[in-house]
LOLO-211034 format. One record per atom (N, C-alpha, C): residue in three letters; z, y, x. Coordinates in steps of 0.1 Angstrom, whole numbers, plus 5000, padded with zeros to 4 digits. Atoms other than C-alpha are relative to their C-alpha. Layout:
<atoms>
AlaZYX/...
</atoms>
This chain:
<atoms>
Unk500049864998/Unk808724007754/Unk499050074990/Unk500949975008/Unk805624087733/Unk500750004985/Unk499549955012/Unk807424017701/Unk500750114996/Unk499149875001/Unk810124307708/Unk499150095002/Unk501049834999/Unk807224527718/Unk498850004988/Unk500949985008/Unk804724497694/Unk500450064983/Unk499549935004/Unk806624567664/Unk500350134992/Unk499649924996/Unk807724877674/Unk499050135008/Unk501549964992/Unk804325007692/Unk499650124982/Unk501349915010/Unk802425177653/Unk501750105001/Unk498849925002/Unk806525317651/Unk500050125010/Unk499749994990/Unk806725447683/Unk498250135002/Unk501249944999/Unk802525597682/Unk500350124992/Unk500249865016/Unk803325797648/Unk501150095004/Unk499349864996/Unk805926007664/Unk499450095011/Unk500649894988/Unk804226097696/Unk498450054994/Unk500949915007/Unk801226177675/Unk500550114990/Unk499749915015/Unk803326357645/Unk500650145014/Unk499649914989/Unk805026577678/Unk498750015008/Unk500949954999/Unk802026617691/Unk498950124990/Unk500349885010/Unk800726787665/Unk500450124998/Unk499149935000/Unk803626957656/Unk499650145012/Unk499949904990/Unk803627157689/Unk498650045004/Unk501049964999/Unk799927177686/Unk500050134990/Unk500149845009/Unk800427407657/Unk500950105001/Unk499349884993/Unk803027587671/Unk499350105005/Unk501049924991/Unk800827707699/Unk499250054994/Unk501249985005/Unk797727707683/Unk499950144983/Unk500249915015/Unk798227857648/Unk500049924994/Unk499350075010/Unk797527737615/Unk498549915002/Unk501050114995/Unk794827417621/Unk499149914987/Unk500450125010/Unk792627177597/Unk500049895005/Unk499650154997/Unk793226817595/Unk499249985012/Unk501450054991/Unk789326787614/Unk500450055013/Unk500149934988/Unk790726997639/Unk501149975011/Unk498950044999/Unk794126877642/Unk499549855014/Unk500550174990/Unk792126477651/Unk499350055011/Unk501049994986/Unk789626647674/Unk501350035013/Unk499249944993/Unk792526837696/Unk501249835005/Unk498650114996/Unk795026497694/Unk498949885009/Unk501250094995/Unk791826277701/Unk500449884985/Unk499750125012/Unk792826087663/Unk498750004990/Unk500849985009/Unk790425987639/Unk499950104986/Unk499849935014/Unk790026167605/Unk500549954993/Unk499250055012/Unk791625927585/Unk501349995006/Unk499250094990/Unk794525857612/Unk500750174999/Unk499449875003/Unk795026277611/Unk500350054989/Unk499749975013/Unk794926307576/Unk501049954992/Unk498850065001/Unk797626057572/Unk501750085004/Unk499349954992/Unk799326217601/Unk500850164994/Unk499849905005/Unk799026537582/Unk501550014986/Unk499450005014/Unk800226417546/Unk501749955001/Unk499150064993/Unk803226277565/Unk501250075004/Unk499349864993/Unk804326627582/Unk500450044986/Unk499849935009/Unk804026777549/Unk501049924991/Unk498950095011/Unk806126517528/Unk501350035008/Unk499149974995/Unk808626547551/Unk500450195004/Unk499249834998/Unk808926967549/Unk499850055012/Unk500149864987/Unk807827067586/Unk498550015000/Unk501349974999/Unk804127137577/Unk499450074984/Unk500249935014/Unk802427347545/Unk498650065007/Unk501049935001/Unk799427457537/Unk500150165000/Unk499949865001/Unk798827827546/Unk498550104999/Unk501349975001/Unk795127877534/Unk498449905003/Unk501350065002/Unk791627797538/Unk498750035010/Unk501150004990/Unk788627757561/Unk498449995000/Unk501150075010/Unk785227787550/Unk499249945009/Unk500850104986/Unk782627527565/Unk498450044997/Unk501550015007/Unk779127437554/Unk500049984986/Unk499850045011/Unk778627237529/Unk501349924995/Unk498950025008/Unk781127117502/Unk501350055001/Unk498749885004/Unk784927267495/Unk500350015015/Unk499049954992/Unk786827477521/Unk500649855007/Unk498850084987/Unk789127287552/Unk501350074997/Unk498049895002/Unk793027377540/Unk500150035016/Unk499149944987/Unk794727497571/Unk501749964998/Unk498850024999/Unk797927397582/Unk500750055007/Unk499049984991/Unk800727517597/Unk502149965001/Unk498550054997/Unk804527427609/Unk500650134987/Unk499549955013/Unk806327557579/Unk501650065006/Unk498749904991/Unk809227867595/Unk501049914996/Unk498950065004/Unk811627737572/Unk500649885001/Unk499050144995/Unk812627417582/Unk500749975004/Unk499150044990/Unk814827507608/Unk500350125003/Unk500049884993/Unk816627827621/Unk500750025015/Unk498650024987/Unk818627887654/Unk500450185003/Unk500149874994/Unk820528187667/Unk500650035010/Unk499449984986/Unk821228337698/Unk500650095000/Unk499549845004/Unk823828557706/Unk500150055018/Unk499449934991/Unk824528807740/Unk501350014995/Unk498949965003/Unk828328827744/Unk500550125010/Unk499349954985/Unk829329107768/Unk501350084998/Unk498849974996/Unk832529247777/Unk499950174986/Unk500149905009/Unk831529567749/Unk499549984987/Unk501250025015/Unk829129427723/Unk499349874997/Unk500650155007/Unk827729117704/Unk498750064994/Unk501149955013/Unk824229107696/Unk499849824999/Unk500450145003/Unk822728827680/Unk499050014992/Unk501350005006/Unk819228707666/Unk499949864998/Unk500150085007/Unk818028497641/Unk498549965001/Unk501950045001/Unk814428297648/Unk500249874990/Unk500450145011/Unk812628037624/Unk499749905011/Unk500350114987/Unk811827727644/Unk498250045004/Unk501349964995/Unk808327897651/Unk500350065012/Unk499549894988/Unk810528117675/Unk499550144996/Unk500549895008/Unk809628447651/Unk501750034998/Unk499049975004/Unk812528647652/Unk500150084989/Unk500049935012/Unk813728747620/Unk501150084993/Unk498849925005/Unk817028877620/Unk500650075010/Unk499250014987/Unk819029037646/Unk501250154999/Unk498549895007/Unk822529247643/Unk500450055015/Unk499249944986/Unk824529427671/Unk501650024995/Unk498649935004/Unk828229517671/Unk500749945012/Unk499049974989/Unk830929627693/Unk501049934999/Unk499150094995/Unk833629407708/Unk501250125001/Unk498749954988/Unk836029677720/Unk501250014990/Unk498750005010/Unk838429707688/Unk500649904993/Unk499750205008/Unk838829277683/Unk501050015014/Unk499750104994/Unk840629047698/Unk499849864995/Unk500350125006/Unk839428777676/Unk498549955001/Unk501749995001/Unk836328657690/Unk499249864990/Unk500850075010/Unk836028377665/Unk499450104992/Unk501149935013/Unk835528617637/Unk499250105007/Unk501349874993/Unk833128847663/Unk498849894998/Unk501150064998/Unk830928577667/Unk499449914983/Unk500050045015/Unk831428437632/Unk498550104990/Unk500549935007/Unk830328757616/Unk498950035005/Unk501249984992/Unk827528837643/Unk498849894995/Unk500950115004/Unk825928467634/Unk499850004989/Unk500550025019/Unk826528507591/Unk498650115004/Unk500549885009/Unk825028877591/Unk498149995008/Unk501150054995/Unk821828747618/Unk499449934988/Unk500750085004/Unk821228477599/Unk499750004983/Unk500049955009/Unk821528697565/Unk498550125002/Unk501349904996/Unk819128937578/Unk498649945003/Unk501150095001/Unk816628677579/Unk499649954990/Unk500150045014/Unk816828557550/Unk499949854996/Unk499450154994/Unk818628227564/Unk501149994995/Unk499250035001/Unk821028027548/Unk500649935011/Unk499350014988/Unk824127957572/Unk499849885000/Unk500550105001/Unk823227597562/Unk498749975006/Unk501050004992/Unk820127627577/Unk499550015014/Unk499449974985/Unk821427727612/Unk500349855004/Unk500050124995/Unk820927427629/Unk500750005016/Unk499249994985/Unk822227557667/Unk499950145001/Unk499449844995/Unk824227867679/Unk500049965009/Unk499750014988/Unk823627917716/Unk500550145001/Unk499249925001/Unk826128167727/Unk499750045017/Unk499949984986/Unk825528367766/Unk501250055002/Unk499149924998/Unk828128467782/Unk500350015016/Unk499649994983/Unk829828597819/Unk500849874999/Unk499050114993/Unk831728297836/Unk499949905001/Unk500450165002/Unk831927957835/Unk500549934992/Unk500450065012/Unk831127737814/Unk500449835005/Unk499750144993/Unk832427317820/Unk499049924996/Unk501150095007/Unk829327107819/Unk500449874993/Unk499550115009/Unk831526817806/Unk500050024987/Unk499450005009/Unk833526967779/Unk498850134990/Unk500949895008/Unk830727257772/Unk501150114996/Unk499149845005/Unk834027557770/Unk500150045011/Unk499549944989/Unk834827817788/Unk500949985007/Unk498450024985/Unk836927807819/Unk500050115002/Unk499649864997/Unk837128147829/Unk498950085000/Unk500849884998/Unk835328487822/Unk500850105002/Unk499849904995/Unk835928777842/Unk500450064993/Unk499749855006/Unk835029037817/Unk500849994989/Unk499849975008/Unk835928897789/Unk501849895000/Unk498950055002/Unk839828777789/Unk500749904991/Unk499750075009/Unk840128667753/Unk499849884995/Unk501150155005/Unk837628397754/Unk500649885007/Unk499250124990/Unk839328067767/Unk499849824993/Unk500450135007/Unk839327697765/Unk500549994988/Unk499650045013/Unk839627537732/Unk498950124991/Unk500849915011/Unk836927837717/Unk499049944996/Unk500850065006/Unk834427607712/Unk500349934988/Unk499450075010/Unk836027387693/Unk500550064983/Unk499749965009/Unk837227627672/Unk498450064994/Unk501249945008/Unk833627827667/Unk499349884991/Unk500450095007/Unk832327487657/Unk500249914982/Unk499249995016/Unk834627447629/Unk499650114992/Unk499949895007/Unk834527807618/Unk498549974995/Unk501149995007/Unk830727737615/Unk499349924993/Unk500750125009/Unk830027407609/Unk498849955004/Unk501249984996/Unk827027377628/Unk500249985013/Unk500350014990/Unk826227297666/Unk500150145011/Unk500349914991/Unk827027567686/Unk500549965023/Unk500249994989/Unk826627587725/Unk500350165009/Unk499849884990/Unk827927807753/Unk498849985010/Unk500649994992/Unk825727907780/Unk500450125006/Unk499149844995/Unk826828147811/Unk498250095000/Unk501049915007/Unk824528467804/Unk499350015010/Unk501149954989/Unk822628477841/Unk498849884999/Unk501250175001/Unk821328067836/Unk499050084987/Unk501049975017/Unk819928217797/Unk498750095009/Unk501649914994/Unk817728477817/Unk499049945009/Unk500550044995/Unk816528277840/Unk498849904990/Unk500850075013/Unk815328067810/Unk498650084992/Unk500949865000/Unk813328337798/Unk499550045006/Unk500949934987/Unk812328447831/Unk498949835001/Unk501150115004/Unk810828077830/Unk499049994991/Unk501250005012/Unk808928097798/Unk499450085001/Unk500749925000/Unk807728407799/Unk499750115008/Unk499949894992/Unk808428607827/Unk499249985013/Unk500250034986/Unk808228637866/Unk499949885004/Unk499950164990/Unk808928217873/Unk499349984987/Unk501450085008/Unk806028127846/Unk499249925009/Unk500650074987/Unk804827847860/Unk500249905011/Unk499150044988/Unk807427767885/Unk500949935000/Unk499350115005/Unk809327457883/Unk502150035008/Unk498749934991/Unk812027587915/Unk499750165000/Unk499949904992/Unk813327907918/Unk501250044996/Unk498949935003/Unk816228137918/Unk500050164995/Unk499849855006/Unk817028447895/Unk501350065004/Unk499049904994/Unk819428697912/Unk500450104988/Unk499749985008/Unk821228887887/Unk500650175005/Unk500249934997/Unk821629237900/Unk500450124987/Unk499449925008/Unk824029427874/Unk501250075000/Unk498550015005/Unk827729547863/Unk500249955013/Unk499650114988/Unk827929227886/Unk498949985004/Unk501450114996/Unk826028967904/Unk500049884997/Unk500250164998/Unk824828637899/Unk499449955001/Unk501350074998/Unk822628377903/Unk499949894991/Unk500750095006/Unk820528087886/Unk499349935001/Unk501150114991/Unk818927767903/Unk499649974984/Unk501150075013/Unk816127647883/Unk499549905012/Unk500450094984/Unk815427297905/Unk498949924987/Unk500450125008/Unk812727107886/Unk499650054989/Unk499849905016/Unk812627327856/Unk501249934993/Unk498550055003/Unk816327227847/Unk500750115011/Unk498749934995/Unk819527467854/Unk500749905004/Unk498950034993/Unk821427357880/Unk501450064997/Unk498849925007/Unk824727377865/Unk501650015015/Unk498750044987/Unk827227207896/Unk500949944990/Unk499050105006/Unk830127007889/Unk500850074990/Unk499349915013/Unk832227287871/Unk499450094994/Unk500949905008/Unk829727497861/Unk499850135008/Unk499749864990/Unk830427727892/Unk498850035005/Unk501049964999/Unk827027707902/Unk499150145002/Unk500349875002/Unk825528047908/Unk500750145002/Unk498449905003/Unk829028257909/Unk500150065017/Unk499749954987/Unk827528427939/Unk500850185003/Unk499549844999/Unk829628747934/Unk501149945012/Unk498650054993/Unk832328487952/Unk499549985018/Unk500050054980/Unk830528447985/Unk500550085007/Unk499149884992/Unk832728568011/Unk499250095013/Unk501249954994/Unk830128798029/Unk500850125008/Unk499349894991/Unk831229048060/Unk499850144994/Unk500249885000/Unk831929408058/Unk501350054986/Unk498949935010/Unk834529428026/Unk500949875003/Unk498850114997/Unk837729248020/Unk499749934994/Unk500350135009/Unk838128898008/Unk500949964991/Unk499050025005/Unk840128827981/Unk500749884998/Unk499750174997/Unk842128477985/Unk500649984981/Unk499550055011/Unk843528467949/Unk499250034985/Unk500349945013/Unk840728527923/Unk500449964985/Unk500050005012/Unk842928437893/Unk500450154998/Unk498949895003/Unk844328787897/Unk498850144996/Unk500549915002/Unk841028947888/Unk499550145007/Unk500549954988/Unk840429097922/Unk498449984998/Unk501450004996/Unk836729207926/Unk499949875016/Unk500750114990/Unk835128907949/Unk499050095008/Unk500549954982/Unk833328987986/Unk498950094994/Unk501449965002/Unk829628997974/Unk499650084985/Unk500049915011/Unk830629167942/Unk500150165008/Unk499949874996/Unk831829437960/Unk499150095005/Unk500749994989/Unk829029437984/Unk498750094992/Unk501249925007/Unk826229507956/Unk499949964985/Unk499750015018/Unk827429507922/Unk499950194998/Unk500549875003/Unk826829867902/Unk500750085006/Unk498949874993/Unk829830057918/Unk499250045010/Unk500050024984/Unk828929957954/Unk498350095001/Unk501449965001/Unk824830057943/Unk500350164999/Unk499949845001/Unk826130397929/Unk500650075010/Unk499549934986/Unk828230457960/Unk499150015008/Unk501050024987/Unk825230397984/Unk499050114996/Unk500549855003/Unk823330667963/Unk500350094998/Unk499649875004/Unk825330887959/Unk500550045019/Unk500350004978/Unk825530848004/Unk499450115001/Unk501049894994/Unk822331008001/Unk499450094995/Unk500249895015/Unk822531217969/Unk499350004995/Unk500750045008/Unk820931047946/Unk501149974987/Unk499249965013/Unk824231057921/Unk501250025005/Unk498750004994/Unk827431087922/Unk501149904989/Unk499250075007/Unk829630797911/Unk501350024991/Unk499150005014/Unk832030797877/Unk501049885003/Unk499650124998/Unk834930597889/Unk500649954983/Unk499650085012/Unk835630557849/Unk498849964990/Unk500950065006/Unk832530427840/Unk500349885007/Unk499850165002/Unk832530027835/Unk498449964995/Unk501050095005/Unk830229747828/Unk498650054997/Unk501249945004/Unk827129847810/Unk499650165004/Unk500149874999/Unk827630207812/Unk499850035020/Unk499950034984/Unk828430157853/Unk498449955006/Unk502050014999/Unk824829967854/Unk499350064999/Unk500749925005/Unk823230177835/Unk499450085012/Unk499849894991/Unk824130487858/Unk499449955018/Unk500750024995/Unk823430247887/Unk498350005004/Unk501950005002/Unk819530177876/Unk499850135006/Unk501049874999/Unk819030537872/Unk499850065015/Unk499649954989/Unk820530597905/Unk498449955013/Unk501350094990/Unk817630317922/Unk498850084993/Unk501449905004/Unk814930487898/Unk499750145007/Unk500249904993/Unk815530817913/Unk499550015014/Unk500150084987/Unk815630657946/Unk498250025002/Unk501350054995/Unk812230547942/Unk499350104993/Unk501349815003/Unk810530887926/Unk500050075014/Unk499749904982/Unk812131017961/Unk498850005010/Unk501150104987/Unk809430807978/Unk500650025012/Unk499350014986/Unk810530868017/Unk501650034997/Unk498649944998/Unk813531028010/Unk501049954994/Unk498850105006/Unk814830777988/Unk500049875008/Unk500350124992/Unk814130488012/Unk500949935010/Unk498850104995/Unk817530438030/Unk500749984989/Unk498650085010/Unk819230367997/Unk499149894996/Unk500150125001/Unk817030107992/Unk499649895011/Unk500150064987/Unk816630018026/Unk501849875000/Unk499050055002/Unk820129978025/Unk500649894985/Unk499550065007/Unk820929807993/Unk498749845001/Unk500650134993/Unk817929498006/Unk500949985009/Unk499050074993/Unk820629458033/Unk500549964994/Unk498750075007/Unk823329398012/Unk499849834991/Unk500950105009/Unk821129207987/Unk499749865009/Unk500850084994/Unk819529018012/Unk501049875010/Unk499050074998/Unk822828888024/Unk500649844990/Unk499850125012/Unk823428647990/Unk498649954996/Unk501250085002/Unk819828597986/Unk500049895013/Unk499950074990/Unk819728468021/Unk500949875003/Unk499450114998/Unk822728248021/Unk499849884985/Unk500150085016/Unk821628087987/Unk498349935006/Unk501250045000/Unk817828048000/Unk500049925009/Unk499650114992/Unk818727848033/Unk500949884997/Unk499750135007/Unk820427578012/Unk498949974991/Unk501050035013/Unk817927557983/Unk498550005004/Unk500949954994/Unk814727718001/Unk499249994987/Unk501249925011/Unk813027837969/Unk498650025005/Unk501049884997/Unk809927947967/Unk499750154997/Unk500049825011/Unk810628247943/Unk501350025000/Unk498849925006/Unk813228467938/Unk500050074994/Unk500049875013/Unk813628717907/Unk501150055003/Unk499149885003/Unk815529007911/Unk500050064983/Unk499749965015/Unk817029127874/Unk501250024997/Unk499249895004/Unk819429257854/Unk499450135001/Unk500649845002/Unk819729677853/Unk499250035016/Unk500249954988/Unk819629757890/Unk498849895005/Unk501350124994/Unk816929407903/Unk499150054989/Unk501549955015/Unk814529547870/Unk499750175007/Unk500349925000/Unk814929887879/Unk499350055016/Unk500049984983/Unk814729857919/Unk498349965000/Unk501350055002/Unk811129677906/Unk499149955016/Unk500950084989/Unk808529587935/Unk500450105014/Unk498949914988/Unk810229847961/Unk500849935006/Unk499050075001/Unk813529677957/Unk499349855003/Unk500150165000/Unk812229307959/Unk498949965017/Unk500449984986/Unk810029397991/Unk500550025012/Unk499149994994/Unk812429498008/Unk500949895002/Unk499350104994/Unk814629208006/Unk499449895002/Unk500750084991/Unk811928968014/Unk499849995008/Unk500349934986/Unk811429138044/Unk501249995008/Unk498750044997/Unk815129098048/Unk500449915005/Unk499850125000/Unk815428788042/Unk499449895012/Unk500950064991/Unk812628668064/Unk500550055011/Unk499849934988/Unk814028888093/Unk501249885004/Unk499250054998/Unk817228708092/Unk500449844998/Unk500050125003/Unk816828348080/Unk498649945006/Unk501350114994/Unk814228038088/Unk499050004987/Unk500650105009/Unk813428018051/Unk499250184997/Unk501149844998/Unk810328308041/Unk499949974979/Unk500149995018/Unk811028307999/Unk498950094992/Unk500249845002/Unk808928547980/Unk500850084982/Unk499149915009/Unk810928807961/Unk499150094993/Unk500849945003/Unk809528967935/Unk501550054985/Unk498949955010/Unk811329157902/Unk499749944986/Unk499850075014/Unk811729047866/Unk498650044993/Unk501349975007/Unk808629027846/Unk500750024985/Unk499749965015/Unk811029077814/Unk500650144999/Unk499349845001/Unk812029437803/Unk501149994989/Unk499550025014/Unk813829347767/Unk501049854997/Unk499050135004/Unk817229137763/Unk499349865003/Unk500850134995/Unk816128857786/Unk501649904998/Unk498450094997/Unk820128677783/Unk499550004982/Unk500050045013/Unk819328687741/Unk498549914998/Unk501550084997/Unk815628557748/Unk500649845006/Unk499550164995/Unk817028257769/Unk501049934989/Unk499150105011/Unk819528167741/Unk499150014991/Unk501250065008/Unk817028157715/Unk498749865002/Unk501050144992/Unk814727927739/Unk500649935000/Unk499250115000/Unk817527717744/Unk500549934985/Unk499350025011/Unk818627697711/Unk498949944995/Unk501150075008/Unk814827617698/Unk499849885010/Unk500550124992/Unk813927367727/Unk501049874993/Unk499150175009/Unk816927117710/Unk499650014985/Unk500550025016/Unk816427217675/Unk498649914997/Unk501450065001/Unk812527127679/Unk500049845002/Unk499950174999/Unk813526787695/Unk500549944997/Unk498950035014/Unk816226737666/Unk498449924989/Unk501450015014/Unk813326807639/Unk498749925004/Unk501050024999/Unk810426727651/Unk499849815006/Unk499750124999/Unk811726367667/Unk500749954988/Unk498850125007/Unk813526257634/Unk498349964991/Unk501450005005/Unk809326247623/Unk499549835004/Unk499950135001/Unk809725877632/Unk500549964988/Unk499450055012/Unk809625677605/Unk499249864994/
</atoms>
């Protein structure tokens, strides 16, 4: 046994030191060799190796100088942007945005454009990922992974779309084809799991290994995080709590026909703007849609809560409704946290998430706490960028075996 392990052992040390490092200068900034060994616990000659090593191979560069005591300056090092780029795109039912980071996670490009006059969403997504990754000042060759959010589901086998609601055009076999058109690794992801991602790194569930992000827009959805890993389910259906069949509206038995689902109906943006406009706080636009439909929701919950007392049964009432899909989701899973987000869970803020705690606790065994999104700024393009750097990094930074 010893002979197969020994070997393999200095092989095996120099990567988890060269990634160690690596993600020390990530975090850290730009480091000296002396500083590099003290932080890894490696000697100075064992770091300085470790250093000349990163840099021969292109993910490390000097980026200045450090002055000490006696004799010459300490260079400084750091992870070198260019080595690697990734981009993430938002797809929604109106508009493609997409952003271009260096593998530092420094965003450096990022484009917008409207969906509503295609039907070709290869070249939407095509052109959205050249003109990102042009605005950065990224060759498309350099694009190492396209993570792509989107509404629906996604097949954890095959990684394509099975079905999106909003967006009709998108269907199996699109991966396959984006992959070609770009040449490069691209990835779907459905767009409520990406926020949640983001709500992990940086947001509200910092910290939190379990919890569930409620998705509180347009639509609804949800996002187990068990472990720190998205629970995806066997088809990717996972989360697709617009479908629970919840009392008080009708049920639809045939959703290939694009029938609004129970708990969509119950507290998706329409249902929100009907409930304030109950108690004249707006008055619902039955030809506003999607984003524009959300939007008009939020404002509807913001007013709400300037009302102070007087806005208090529409959010009284919209924690019922709420508190109905949080509840049947949290007595299976029993979380400890729940994020409310999207337009209307962001804008309903610590009001809104009090309320359905309180809810929830009234009516179930399980006592969650609900609290609202700690992100304000494209948390579904944030989670595809994390996603997209978390493999790139363990691409690059593992091929450091050598």
């Amino acid at each position: 046994m010893s002979a197969t392990r020994l070997p393999g052992t200095p092989r095996l040390l120099r990567a988890l030191n060269d990634r160690a490092a690596l993600e020390l200068l990530l975090e850290r900034g730009p480091l000296t060799r002396a500083r590099i060994g003290e932080l890894t616990g490696l000697s100075k000659v064992t770091a300085s190796q470790l250093v000349e090593r990163l840099e021969e191979r292109g993910l490390v560069a000097r980026v200045g100088e450090q002055a000490g005591g006696r004799g010459p300056n300490a260079q400084l090092y750091a992870v070198r942007p260019g080595s690697a780029y990734v981009v993430g795109v938002d797809v929604g039912a109106e508009r493609v945005v997409a952003a271009c980071a260096d593998i530092t996670g420094t965003v450096a490009g990022r484009v917008e454009q409207s969906t509503k006059d295609t039907d070709d969403p290869v070249g939407v997504v095509h052109n959205a990922v050249v003109q990102a990754a042009s605005s950065a000042g990224a060759e498309l060759s350099a694009v190492r992974r396209v993570v792509l959010g989107t509404p629906g589901l996604v097949d954890p086998q095959t990684g394509d779309i099975t079905f999106a609601f909003n967006l009709p055009r998108w269907h199996s076999g699109l991966l396959a084809a984006l992959r070609e058109d770009l040449d490069t690794p691209v990835v779907f992801e459905n767009d409520v799991n990406l926020a949640a991602v983001a709500e992990a790194q940086s947001g509200a569930a910092r910290g939190t290994a379990d919890f569930v992000l409620v998705w509180v827009d347009a639509g609804v959805g949800l996002a187990i995080m068990l472990g720190g890993r998205l629970h995806h389910g066997s088809s990717g259906a996972a989360g697709e709590i617009g479908y629970l069949p919840v009392p008080g509206v009708p049920i639809p038995r045939d959703v290939s026909r694009r029938a609004k689902p129970a708990f969509q109906q119950l507290a998706g943006a329409d249902a929100v703007r009907a409930v304030a406009a109950e108690h004249g706080f707006a008055t619902p636009d039955a030809a506003e849609q999607g984003v524009a439909a959300a939007a008009r929701a939020a404002e509807a919950v913001q007013a709400a809560i300037a009302a102070g007392e007087a806005g208090g049964p529409v959010l009284d009432e919209l924690a019922r409704r709420l508190a109905l899909g949080v509840a049947s989701t949290c007595v299976v899973l029993d979380p400890p946290l729940v994020v409310l987000a999207g337009a209307v869970g962001r804008a309903g803020g610590a009001a809104l998430a009090e309320r359905v705690q309180q809810e929830v606790a009234a009516i179930t065994l399980v006592r969650p706490r609900v609290v609202s999104t700690g992100l304000t700024e494209e948390p579904i393009l944030r989670g595809a960028l994390r996603t997209a750097l978390d493999a790139v990094r363990d691409e690059v930074f593992g091929s450091t075996v050598g």
